[in-house]
C-alpha positions in Angstrom: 0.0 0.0 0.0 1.5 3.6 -1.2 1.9 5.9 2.2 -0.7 8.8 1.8 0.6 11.8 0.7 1.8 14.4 3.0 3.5 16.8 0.5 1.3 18.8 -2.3 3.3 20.2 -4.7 1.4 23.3 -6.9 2.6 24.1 -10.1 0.8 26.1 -12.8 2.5 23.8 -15.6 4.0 20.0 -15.5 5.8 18.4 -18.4 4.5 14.4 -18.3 4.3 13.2 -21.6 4.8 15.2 -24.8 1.9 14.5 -26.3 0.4 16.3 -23.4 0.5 20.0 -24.0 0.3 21.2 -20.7 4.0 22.8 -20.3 5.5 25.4 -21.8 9.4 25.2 -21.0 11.7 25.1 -18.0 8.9 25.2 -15.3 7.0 22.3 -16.2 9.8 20.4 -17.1 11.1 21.0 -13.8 7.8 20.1 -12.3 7.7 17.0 -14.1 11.2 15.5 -13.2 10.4 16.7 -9.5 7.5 14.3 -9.2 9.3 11.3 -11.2 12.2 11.6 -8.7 9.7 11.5 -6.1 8.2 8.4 -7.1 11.8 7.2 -7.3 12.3 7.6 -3.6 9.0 6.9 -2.8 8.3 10.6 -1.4 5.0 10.3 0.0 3.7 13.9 -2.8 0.7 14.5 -4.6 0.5 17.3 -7.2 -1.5 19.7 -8.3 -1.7 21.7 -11.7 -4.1 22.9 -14.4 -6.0 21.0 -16.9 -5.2 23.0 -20.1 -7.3 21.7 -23.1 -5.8 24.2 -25.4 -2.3 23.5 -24.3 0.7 25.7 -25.0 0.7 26.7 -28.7 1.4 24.9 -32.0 4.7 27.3 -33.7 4.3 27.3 -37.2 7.4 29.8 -38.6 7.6 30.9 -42.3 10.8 31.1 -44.3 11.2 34.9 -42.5 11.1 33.0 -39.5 7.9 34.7 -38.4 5.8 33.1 -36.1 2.3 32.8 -35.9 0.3 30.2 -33.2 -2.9 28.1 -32.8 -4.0 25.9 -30.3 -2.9 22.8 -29.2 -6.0 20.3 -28.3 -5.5 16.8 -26.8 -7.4 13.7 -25.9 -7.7 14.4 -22.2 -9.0 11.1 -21.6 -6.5 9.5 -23.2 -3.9 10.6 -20.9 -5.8 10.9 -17.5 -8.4 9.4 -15.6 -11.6 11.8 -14.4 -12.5 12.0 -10.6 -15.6 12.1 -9.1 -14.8 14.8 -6.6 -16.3 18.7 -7.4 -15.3 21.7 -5.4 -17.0 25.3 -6.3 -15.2 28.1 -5.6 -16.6 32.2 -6.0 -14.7 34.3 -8.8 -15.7 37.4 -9.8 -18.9 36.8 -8.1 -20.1 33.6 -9.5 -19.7 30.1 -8.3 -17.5 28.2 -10.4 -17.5 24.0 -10.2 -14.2 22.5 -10.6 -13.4 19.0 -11.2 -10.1 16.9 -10.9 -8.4 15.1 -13.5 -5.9 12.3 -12.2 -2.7 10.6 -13.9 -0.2 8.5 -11.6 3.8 9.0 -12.3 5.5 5.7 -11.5 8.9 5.5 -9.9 11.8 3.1 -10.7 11.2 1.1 -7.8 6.8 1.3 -8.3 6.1 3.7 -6.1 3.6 6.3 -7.6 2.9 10.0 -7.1 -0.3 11.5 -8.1 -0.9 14.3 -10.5 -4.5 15.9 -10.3 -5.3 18.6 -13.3 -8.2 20.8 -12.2 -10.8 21.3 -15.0 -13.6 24.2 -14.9 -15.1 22.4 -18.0 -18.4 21.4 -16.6 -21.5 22.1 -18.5 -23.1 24.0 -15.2 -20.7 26.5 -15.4 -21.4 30.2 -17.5 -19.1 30.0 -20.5 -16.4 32.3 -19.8 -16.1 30.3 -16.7 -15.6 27.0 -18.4 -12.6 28.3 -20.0 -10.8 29.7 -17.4 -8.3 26.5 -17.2 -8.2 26.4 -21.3 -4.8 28.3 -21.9 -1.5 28.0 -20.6 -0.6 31.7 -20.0 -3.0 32.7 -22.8 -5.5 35.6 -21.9 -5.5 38.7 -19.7 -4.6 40.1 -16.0 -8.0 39.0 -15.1 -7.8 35.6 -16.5 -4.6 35.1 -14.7 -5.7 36.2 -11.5 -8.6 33.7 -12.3 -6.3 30.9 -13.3 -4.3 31.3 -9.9 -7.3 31.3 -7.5 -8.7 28.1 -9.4 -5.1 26.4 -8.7 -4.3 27.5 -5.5 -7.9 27.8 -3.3 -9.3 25.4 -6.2 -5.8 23.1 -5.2 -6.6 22.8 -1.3 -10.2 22.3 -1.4 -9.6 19.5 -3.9 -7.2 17.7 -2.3 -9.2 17.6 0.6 -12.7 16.5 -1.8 -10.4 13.3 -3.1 -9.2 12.7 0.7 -6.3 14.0 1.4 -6.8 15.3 4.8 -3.1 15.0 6.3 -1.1 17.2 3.9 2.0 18.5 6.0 3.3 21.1 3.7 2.4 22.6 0.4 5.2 23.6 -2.0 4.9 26.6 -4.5 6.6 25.9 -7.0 6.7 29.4 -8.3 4.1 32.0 -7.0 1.0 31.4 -9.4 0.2 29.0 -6.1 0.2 31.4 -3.8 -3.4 31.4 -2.9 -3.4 28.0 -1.8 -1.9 30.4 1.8 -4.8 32.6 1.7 -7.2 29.3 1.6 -5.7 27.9 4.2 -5.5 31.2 6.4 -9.3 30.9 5.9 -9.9 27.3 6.8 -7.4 28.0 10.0 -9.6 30.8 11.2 -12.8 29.1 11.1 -11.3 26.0 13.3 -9.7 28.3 15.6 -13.5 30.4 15.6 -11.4 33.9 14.6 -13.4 36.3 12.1 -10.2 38.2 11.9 -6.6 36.6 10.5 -4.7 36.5 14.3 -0.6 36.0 14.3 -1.7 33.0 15.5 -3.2 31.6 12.4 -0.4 32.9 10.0 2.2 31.2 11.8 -0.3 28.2 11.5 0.0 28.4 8.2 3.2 29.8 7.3 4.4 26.4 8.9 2.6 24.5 6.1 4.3 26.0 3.2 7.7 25.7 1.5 8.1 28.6 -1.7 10.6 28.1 -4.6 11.2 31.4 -6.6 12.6 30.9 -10.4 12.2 34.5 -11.3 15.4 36.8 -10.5 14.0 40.2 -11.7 11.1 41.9 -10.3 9.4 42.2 -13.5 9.1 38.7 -14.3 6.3 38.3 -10.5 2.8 38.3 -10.9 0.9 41.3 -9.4 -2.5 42.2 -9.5 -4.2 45.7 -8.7 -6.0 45.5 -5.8 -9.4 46.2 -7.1 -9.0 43.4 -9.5 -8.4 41.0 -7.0 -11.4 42.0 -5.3 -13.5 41.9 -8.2 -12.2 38.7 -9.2 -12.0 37.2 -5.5 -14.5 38.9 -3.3 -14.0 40.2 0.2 -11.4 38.5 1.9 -9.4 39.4 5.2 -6.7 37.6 4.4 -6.1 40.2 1.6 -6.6 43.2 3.9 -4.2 42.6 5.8 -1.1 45.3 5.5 1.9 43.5 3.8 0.9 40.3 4.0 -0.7 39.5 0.1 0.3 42.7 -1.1 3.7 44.8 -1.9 3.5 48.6 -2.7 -0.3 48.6 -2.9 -0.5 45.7 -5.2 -1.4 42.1 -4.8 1.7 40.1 -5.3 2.1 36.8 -5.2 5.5 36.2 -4.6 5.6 38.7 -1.1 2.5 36.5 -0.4 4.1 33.0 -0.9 7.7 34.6 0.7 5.4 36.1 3.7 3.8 32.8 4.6 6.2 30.4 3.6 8.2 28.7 6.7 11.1 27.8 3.7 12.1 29.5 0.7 14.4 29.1 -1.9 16.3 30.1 -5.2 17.2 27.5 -7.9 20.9 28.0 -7.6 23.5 29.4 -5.3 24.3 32.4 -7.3 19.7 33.1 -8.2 20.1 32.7 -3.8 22.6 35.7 -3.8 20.6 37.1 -5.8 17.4 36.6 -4.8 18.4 37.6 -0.7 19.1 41.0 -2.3 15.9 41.6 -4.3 13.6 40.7 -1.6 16.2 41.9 1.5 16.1 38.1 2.6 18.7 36.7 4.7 16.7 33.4 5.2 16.3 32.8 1.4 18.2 29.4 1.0 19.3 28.1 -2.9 18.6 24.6 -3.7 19.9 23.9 -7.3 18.1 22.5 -9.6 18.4 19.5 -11.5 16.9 17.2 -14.1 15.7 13.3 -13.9 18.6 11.6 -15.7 16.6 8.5 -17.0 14.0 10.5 -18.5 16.9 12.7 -20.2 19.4 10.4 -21.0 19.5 8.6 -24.6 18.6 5.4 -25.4 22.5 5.0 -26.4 23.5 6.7 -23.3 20.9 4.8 -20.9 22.2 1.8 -22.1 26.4 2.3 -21.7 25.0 3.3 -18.5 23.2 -0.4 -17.9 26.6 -1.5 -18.8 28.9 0.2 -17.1 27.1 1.7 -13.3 23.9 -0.7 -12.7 21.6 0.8 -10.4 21.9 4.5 -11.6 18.5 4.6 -12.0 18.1 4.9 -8.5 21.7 6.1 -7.4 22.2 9.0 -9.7 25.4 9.6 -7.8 27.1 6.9 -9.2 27.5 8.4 -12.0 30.7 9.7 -11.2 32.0 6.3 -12.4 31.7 7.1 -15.7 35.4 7.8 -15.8 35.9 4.3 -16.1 33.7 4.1 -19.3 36.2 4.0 -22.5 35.9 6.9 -23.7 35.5 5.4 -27.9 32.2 3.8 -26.1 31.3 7.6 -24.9 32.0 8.8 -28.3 30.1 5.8 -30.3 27.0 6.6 -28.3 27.2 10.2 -28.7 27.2 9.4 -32.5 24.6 7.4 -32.4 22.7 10.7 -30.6 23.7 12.5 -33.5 22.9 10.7 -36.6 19.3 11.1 -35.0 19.3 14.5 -34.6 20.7 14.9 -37.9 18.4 12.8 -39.2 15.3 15.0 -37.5 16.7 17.9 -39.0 17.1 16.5 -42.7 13.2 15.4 -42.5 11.9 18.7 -40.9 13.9 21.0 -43.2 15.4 18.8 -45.5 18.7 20.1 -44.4 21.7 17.8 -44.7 24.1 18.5 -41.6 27.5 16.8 -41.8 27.9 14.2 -39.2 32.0 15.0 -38.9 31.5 19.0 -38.3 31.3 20.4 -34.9 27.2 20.7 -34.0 26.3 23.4 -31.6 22.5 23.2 -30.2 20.9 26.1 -28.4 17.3 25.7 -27.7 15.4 27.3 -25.5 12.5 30.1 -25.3 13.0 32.7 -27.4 13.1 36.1 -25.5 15.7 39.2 -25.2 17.6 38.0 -21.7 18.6 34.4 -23.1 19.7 36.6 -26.4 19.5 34.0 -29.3 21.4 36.5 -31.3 24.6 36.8 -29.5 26.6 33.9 -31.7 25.4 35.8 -34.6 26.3 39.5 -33.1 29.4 39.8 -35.6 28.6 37.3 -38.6 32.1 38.1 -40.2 33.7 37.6 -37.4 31.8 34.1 -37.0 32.4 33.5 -40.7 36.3 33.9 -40.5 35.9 31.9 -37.3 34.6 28.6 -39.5 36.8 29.1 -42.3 40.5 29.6 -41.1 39.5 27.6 -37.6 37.1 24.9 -38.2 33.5 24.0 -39.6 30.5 25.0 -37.5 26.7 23.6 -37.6 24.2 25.2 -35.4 20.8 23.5 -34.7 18.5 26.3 -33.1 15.1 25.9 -31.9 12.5 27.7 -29.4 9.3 29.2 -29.3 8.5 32.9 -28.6 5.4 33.4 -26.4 2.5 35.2 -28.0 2.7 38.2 -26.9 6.4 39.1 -25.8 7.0 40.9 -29.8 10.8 40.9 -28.8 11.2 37.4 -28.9 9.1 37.2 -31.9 11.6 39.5 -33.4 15.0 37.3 -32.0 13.8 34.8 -33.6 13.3 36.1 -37.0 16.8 37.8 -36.8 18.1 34.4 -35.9 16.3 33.7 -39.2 17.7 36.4 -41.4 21.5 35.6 -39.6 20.7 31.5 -40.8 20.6 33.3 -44.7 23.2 35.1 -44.7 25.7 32.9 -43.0 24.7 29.4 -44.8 27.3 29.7 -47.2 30.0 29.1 -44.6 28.1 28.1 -41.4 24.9 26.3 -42.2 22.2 26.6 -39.3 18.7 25.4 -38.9 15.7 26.2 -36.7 13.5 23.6 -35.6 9.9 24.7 -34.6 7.7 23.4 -31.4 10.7 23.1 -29.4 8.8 20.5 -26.6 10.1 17.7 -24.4 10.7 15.1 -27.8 12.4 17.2 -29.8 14.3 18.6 -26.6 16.1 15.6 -25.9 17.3 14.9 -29.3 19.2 18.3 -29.3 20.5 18.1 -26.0 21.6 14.1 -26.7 22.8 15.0 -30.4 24.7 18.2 -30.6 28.2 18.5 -29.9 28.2 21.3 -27.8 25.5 23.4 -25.6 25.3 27.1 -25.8 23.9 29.3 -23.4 23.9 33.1 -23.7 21.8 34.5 -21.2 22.4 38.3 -19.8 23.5 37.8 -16.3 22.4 37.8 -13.8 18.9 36.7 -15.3 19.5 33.1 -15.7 17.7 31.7 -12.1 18.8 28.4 -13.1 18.3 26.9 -16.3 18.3 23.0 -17.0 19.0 22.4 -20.6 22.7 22.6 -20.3 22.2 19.4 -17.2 20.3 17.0 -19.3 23.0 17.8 -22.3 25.5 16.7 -19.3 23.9 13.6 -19.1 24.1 12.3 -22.3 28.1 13.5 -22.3 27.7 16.7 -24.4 29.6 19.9 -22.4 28.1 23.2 -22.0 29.9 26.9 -23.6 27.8 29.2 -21.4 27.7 32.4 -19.8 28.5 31.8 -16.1 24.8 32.5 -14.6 22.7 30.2 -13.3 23.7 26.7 -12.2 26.7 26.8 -14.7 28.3 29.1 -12.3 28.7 26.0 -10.1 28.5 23.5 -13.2 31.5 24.4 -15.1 35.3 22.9 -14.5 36.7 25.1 -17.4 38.3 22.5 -19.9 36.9 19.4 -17.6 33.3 20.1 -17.7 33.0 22.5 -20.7 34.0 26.1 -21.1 32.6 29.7 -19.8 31.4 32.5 -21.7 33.5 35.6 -19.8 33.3 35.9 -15.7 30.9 35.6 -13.3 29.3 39.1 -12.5 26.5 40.6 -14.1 27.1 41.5 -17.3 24.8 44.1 -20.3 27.9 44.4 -22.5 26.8 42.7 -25.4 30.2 44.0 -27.6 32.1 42.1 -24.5 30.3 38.8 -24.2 30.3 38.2 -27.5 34.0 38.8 -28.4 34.6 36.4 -25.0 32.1 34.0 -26.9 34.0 34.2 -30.5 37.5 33.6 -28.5 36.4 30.8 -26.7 35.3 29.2 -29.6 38.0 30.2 -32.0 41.1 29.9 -29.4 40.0 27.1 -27.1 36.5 24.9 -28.1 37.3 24.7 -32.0 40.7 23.3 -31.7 40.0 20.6 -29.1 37.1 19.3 -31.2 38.9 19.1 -34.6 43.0 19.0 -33.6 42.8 17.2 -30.5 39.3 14.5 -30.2 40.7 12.6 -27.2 41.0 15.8 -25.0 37.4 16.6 -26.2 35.4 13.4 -25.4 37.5 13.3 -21.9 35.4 16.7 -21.7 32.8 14.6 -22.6 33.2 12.5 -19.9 33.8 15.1 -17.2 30.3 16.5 -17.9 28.5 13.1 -17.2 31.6 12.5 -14.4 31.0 15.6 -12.4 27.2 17.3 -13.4 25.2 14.5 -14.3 25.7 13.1 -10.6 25.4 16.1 -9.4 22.7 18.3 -10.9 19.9 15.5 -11.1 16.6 16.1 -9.1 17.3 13.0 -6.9 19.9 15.1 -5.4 17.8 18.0 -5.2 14.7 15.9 -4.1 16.7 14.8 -0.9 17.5 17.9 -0.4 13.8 19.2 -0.2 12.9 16.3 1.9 15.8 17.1 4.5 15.5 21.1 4.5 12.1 21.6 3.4 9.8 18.8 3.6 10.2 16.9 6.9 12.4 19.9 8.8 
């Protein structure tokens, strides 16, 4: 018999399968290797998400590289399994009936974690209403708002309508969940008979709740004006209260989730530093993120690991004894990873990459921060680079969301830079950048790129699953590379660790890296390169896998 859950874990997006559309990047793949890991170690977690019907959009780019969307529908009941359970809940003065999807994530060992989706698709509901868990961040403020209250009041009153009645904490992952506090505030107030929120009942609840923060600049937090929030969720005292929900007059969620959260955390040690100095924390603690290395590893990979380290499944640590795999083996796998992400790209674009010339893969979503551009900021420069250095092939791919015009824009320059260059360096973009097609790149290329603008990176997890499949990072050091990268042992930085809006400067540091250090080692000197190889899967794969940072959660989080 599975112990009963005693950890909920709320996230507005989870990346299961990818033929469920209910992710849009980092977040939800985050979410979704956190509950496989704790199914692996038999955490006893249920989560809780949205049911989005539309999903997050279907990319379709032109030859300008100009994107334009449409939904992306699914069989629900293919996938999950409907509840009986309802809760109602009041927004914007109407009662509301939700219902609860279910789909169980199965550990290595059998164990499994629950996922509920909440649905407000019920024919009693008024139309707008029945929509309001359709779109992935599609819609206005107000249908955020609305979005937020259905996951996190919605979220506590259905766990309680399927039976879980001894949930211990709540984790926000994120603060779209931070209303799941002001639910709980309520239902602590009515069994302590209070008609006003005491000290008493926030310490109650602030005891309940662990918060994880991903965002490192202000901008990127969800706030709400106050008289929204009333419209949308009526009169409550939780909300009234000075400096508890709110933040220079506005309702903000992460000063909520921070304010009644016995735990908080950043996503990496440096996103901690900077996160204590945003929000003038000195509590804030860092817990690095990490990725689930059977789901990311390749089949080629997965297997030398069978081979070599049994039981990595469930000892990700191990790992580190991949520096007694030969290294041909690591290289004969990795090119197996390759011919199929060459492959891929021939059949989408009908593109013919050479399997002998160095592959670079950056994918990821397109917006100004993680700057797309920057390889391309001086295309002679990158143009001498492949001719009197060595070859250079450059699989890109990401999606801009639907209304950030910016990224729209990055990614038809990245277009316009894949023209002019393809006489010398031949690049491709590969649309609906999702879970499937994000393994191949990370498995296939030969080398990850990340170019984000520190310090604006929280985390990022692409560069760790490329780690796990032997394929070294050239990144900016933000994020968890700061901690990551063994210069020449792991893979190679992109300038020094301090923040950083130079764009003249990173780039030159990105063009000699390449053309003095990465370049060379992959063409003049192979055996140096694949012992890089190794070092990525010796040192990060063991390291930056959710196992570790599930235990961690369970030991400073969960069960402190």
């Amino acid at each position: 018999m599975e112990p009963r859950p005693t950890v909920a874990y709320f996230t507005m997006e989870i990346a299961l399968d990818p033929r469920m559309p209910t992710y849009s990047g980092g977040l939800g793949v985050l979410a979704g290797d956190t509950v496989r890991s704790a199914a692996d170690l038999r955490v006893p977690m249920v989560a809780v998400t949205l049911l989005h019907r539309r999903g997050y959009f279907v990319q379709h780019l032109d030859e300008s590289g100009h994107q334009t969307e449409e939904p992306a529908p699914w069989t629900v009941e293919e996938f999950l399994e409907e509840t009986p359970a309802r809760v109602t809940l009041t927004i914007k003065g109407r009662e509301v009936a939700v219902r609860a999807w279910r789909r169980e994530v199965e550990g290595v060992g059998g164990a499994r974690v629950p996922v509920l989706f909440l649905d407000t698709d019920l024919p009693g509901n008024a139309p707008p209403d029945r929509e309001l868990t359709h779109y992935l961040y599609g819609g206005d403020r107000r249908y955020r708002l609305c979005q937020e209250v259905v996951l996190g009041v919605g979220g506590v009153r259905m766990l309680q309508a399927v039976g879980y009645h001894d949930i211990a904490r709540y984790h926000m992952n994120e603060g779209h969940a931070a209303l799941l506090a002001a639910e709980l505030l309520r239902q602590t107030m009515s069994m302590q008979g209070e008609a006003k929120v005491t000290e008493d009942a926030i310490a109650a609840v602030r005891r309940r709740c662990v918060f994880t923060t991903h965002t490192p600049v202000p901008a990127g937090h969800d706030v709400f004006a106050m008289d929204l929030a009333r419209e949308v969720l009526g009169r409550h005292d939780a909300l009234e209260v000075s400096g508890l929900f709110t933040h220079e007059g506005l309702l903000n969620m992460t000063y909520a989730a921070l304010n009644l959260s016995h735990y908080v955390n950043g996503v990496a040690k440096r996103h901690g530093e900077v996160s204590r100095k945003m929000f003038g924390s000195s509590s804030l603690d860092a817990i690095t993120n990490g990725v689930h290395a059977a789901t990311w590893a390749a089949p080629a990979f997965r297997s030398l690991f069978d081979r070599y380290i049994p039981g990595w499944r469930v000892d990700n640590a191990s790992l580190r004894f991949a520096v007694h795999i030969p290294p041909d083996e690591i290289r004969a796998a990795h090119q197996r990873c390759k011919r199929e992400l060459l492959d891929r790209v021939k059949s989408q674009t009908g593109v013919d990459l050479d399997a002998d010339t160095l592959t670079i893969g950056y994918a990821r979503r397109a917006t100004a921060y993680k700057r797309p551009n920057l390889l391309m900021h001086d295309p002679a420069r990158l143009r001498r680079i492949a001719e009197r250095v060595g070859k250079l092939q450059v699989v890109y791919a990401g999606k801009a969301h639907p209304n950030d015009q910016e990224g729209k824009r990055l990614v038809e320059e990245v277009h316009r830079a894949i023209a002019a260059l393809r006489d010398t360096v031949r690049m491709v973009y590969l649309p609906n950048y999702d879970m499937e097609l994000g393994r191949l790149i990370t498995a296939g290329c030969d080398l990850w790129l990340n170019t984000p603008e520190p310090p604006m990176e929280a985390s990022g997890t692409s560069g760790m699953k490329a780690a796990v499949n032997g394929v070294p990072s050239l990144s900016v050091l933000d994020g968890w590379w700061v901690e990551g990268c063994i210069e020449d042992g792991t893979g190679w930085s992109i300038g020094e660790a301090k923040d950083s809006h130079d764009r003249q400067r990173d780039a030159e540091a990105l063009y000699s890296k390449l053309e003095d250090t990465v370049i060379p080692a992959y063409y003049d000197n192979p055996e140096h390169y694949v012992r890089v190889m190794q070092g990525a899967i010796v040192a990060n794969a063991s390291y930056f896998n959710t196992e570790r940072m599930m235990y961690q959660y369970v030991t400073r989080a969960y069960f402190s």
